[in-house]
C-alpha positions in Angstrom: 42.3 13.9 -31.4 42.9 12.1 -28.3 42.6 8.1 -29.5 45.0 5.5 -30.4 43.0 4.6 -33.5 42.3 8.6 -34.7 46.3 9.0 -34.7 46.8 5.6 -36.1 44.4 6.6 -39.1 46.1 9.4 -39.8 49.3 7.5 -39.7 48.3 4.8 -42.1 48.0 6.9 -45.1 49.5 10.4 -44.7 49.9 13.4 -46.2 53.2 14.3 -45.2 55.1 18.4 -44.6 58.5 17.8 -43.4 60.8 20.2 -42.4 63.2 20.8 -39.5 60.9 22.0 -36.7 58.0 19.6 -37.4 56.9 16.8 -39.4 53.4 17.3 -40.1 51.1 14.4 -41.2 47.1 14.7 -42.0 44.3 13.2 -44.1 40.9 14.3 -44.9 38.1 13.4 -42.2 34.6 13.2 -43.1 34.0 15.4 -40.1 33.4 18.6 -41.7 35.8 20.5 -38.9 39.6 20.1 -38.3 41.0 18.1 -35.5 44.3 18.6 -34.1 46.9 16.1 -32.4 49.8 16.9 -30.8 53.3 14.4 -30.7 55.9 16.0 -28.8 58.8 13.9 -27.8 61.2 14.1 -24.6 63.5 14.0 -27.6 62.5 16.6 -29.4 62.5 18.9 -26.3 63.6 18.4 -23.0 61.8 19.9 -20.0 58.2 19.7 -20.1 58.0 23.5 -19.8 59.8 23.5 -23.9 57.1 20.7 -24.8 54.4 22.5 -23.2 55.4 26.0 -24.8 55.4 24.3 -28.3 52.4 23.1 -27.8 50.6 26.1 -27.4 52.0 27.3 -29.9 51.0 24.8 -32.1 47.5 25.0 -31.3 47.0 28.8 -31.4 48.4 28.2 -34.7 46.7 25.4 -35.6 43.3 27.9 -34.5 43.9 30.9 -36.2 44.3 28.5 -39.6 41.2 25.7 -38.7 39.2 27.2 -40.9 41.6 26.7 -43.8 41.9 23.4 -42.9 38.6 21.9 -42.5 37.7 18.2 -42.8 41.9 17.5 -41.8 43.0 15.0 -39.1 46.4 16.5 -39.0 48.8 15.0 -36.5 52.4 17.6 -35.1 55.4 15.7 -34.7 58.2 18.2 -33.2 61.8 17.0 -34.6 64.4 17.3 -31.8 66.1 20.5 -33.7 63.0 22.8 -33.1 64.0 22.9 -29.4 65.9 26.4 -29.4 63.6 27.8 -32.4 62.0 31.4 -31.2 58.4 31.3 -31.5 57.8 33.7 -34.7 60.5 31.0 -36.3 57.8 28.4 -35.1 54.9 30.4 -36.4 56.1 30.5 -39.5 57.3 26.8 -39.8 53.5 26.1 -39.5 52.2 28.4 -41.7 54.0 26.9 -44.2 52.7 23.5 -43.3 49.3 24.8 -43.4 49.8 26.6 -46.5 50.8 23.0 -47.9 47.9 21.4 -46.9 45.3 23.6 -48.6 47.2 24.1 -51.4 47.0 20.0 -51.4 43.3 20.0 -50.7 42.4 22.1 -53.6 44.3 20.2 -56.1 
């Protein structure tokens, strides 16, 4: 997602996964595929090489589980403590969020 009004949809009427690395917010799309937008603050990490890193990670994540998460806008939000997180504690922050997501879908 790249548009002011795909992130402001999602925003409206979220599903929200909280937790200290990232806030997580989707809603279904009637896309039929996944689409992925990325909110990393200054705040949440400083230098753009730590916002740049976490957003690759995000989104090799975010791959590895798209087809799990089919028809979801999902918008990541990084919260400033995630900034000295290891990347497997990343990895599995998102997994979770994923994991939250489908189990939300199939209820």
């Amino acid at each position: 997602m790249s548009r002011k009004v795909e992130f402001q949809r999602v925003f409206d009427q979220p599903i929200r996964s909280g937790d200290r690395c990232f806030t997580v917010l989707a809603r279904l799309n009637q896309l039929g595929y996944p689409r992925l937008g990325l909110a990393i603050s200054r705040k949440a990490a400083k230098s753009a090489v730590a916002r740049n890193r976490i957003k690759r990670i995000v989104r090799e994540s975010f791959r590895h589980h798209q087809t799990e998460l089919n028809g979801f806008d999902v918008v990541v939000m990084g919260r400033p403590q995630m900034a000295g997180h290891e990347n497997a504690a990343l990895f599995t922050s998102l997994q979770h969020h994923w994991a939250r997501l489908v189990s939300w879908a199939k209820s």
